[in-house]
ROTI-835263 format. One record per residue: z, x, y of N, C-alpha, C in turn; residue in one letter. Coordinates in steps of 0.02 Angstrom, whole numbers, plus 50000, padded with zeros to 5 digits. Atoms other than C-alpha are relative to their C-alpha. Layout:
! ROTI-835263
((Z,X,Y),(Z,X,Y),(Z,X,Y),"a")
...
***
This chain:
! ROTI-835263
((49976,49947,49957),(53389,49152,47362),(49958,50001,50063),"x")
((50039,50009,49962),(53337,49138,47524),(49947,50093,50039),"x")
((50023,49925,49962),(53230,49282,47624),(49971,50011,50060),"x")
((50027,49999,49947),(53150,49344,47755),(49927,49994,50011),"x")
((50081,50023,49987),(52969,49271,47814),(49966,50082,50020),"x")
((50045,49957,49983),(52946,49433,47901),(49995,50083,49971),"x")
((50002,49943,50036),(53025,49597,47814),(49989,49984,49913),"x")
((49989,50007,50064),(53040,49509,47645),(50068,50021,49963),"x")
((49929,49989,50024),(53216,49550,47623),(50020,49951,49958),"x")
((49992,50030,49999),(53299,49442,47521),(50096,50006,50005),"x")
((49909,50017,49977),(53505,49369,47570),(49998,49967,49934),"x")
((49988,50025,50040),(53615,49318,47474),(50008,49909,50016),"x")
((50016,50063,49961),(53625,49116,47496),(50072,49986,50050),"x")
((49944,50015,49964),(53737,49051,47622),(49970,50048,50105),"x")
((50019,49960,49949),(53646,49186,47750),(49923,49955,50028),"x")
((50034,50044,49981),(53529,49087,47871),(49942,50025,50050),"x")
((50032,49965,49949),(53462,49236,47982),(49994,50072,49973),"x")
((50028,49921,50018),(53379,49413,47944),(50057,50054,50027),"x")
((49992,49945,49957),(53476,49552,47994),(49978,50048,50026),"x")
((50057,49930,49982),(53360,49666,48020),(49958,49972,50060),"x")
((50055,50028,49958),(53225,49566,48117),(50010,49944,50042),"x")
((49978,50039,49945),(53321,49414,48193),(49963,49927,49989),"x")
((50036,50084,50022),(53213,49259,48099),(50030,49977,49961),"x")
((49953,50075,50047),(53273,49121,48016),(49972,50026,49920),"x")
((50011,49998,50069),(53264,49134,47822),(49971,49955,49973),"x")
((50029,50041,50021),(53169,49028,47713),(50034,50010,49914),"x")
((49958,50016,50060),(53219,48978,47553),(49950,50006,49920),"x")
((50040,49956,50053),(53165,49039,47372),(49960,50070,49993),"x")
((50002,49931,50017),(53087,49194,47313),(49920,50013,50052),"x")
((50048,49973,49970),(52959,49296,47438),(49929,49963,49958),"x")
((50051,50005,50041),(52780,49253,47391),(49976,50067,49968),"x")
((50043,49945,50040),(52668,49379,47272),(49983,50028,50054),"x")
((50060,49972,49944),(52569,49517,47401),(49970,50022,49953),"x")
((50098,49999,50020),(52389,49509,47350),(49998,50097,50006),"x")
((50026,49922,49985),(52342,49717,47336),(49945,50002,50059),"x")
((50029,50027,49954),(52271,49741,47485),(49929,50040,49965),"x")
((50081,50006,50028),(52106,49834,47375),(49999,50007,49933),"x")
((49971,50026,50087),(52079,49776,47215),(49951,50035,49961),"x")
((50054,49943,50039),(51995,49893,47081),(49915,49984,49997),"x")
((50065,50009,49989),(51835,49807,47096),(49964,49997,50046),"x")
((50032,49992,49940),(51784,49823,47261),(49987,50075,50010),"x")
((50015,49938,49964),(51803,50017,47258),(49942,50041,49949),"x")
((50018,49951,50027),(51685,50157,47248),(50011,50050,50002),"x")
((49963,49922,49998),(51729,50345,47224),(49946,50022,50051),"x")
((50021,49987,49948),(51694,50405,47369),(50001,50102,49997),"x")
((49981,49914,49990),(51756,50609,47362),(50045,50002,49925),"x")
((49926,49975,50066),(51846,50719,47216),(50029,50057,50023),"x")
((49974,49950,49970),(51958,50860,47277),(50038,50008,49924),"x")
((49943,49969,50043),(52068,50984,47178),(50066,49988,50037),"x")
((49937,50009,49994),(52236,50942,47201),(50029,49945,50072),"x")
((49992,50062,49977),(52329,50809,47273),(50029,50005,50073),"x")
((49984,49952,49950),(52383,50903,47423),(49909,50001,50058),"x")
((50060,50000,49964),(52188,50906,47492),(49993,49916,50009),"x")
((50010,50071,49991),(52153,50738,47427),(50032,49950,50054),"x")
((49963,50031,49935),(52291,50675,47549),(50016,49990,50048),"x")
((50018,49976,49943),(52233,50755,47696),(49932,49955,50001),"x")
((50065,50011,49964),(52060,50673,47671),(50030,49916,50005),"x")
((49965,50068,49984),(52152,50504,47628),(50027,49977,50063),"x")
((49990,50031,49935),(52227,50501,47787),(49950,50015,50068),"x")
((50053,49963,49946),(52069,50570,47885),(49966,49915,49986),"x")
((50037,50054,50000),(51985,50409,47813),(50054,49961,50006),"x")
((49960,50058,49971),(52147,50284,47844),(49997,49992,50087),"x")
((50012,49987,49963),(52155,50364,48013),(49951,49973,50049),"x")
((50027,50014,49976),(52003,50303,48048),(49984,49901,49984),"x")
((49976,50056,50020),(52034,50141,47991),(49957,49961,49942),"x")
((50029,50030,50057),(51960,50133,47806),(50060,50042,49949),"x")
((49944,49977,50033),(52090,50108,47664),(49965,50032,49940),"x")
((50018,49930,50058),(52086,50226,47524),(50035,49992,49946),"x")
((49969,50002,50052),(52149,50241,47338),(49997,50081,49965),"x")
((50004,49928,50023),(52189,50413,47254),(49992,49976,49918),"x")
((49970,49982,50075),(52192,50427,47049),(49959,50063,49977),"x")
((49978,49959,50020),(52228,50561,46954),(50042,50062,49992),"x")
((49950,49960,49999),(52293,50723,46936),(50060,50004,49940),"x")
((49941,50013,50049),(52412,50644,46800),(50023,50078,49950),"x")
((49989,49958,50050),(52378,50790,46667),(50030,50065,50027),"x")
((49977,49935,49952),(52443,50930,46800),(50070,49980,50014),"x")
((49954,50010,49986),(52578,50830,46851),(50052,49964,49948),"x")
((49939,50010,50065),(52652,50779,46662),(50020,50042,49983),"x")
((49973,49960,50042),(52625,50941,46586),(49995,50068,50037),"x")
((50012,49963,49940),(52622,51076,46746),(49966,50029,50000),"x")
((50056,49961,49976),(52449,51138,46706),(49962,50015,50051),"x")
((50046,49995,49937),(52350,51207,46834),(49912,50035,49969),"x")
((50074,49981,50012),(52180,51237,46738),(49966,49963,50044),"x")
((50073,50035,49965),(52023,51205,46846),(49981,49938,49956),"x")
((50043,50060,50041),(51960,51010,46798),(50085,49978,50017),"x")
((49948,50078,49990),(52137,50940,46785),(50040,49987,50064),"x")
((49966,50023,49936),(52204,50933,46955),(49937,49959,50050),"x")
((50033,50051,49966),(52059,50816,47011),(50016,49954,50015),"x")
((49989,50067,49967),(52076,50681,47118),(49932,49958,50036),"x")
((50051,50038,49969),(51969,50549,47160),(50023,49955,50038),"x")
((49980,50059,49938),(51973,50453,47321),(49948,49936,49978),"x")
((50039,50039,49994),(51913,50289,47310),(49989,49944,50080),"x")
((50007,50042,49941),(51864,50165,47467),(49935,49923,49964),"x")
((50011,50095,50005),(51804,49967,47475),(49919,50043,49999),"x")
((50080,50011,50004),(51596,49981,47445),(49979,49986,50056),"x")
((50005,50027,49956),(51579,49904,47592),(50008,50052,50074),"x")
((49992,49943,49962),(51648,50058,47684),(49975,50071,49961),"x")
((50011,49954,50023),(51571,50181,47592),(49953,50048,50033),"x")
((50041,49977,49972),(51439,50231,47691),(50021,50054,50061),"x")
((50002,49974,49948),(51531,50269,47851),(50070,50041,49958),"x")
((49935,49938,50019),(51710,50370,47742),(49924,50050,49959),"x")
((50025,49951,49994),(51562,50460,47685),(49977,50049,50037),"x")
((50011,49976,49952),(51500,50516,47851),(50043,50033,50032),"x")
((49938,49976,49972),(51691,50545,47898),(50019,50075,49940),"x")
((49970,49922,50038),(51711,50678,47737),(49954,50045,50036),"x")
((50049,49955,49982),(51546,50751,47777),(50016,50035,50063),"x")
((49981,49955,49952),(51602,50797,47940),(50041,50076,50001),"x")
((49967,49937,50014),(51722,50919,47874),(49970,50051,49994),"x")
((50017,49935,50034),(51699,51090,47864),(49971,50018,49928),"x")
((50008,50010,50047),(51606,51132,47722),(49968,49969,49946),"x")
((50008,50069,50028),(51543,50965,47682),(49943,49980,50012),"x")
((50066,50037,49961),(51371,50891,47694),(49984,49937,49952),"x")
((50020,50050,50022),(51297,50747,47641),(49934,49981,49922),"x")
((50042,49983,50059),(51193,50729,47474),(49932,49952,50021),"x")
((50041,50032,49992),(51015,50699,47526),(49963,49931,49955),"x")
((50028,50055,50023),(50981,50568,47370),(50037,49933,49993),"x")
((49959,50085,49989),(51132,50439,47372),(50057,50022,50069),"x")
((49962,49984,49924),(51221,50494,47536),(50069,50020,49979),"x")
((49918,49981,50024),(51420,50554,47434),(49965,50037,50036),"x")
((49980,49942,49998),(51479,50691,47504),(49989,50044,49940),"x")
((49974,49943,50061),(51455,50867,47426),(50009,50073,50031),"x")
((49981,49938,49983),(51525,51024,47435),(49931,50052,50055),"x")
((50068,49952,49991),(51410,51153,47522),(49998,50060,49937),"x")
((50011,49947,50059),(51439,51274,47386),(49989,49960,49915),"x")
((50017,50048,50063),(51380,51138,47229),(49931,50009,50023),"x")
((50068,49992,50019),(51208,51163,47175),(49958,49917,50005),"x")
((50021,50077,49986),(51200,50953,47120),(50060,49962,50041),"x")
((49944,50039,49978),(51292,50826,47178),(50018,49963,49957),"x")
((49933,50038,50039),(51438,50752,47098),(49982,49940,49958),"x")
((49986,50076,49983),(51403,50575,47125),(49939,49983,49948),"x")
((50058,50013,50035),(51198,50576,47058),(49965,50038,49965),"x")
((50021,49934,50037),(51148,50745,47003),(49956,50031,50009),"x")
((50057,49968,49954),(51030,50774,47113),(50007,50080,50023),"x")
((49993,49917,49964),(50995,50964,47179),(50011,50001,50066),"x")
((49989,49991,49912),(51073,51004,47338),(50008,50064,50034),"x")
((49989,49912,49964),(51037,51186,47351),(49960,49993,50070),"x")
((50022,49983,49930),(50998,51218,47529),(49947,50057,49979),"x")
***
């Protein structure tokens, strides 16, 4: 089946040009796309309640041009609890960027930096999240 090099569409055969984009087709099935971040490169970077915050900071750190991964929340959104603990979300980012999407949460309102491994933590948390260090002001 042939497809398209550039949207990945694929035609049915006999079709020799994209309609969408205007390039020639190539022939057999699209290649695999690689994830662009793969579970082992990330570290948890931030945890927010609900997936609604989390997605605001997700795009505060894409925005700035570091990609991001959300999980969880699942147990809120199978069985529609809203107890405190299960609407957590954890952002994750590449290791590699961790340093500076930390500097980008911290900016927020609210938000400072944990003097013994640099996560973000709340200003109203005693330790921090990440090491357990004391961060009472």
């Amino acid at each position: 089946m042939p497809y398209c090099p550039k949207c990945r569409s694929e035609f049915v055969e006999g079709t020799s040009v994209c309609e969408d984009c205007g390039v020639s087709l190539l022939s057999g099935s699209p290649p695999a796309v690689e994830p662009k971040i793969s579970s082992e490169d990330l570290v948890e970077i931030w945890r927010e309640q609900g997936e609604i915050n989390a997605q605001m900071v997700k795009s505060l750190l894409e925005g700035s041009g570091i990609e991001s991964m959300l999980s969880g929340e699942t147990l809120r959104l199978t069985h529609g609890l809203t107890i405190d603990g299960l609407a957590l979300v954890r952002i994750y980012v590449r290791a590699e960027d961790a340093a500076r999407a930390g500097d980008i949460i911290a900016s927020i309102d609210g938000i400072r930096k944990c003097p013994g491994c640099g996560r973000p933590v709340s200003e109203s948390d005693d330790s921090c999240w990440s090491c357990g260090e004391d961060v009472e002001v």
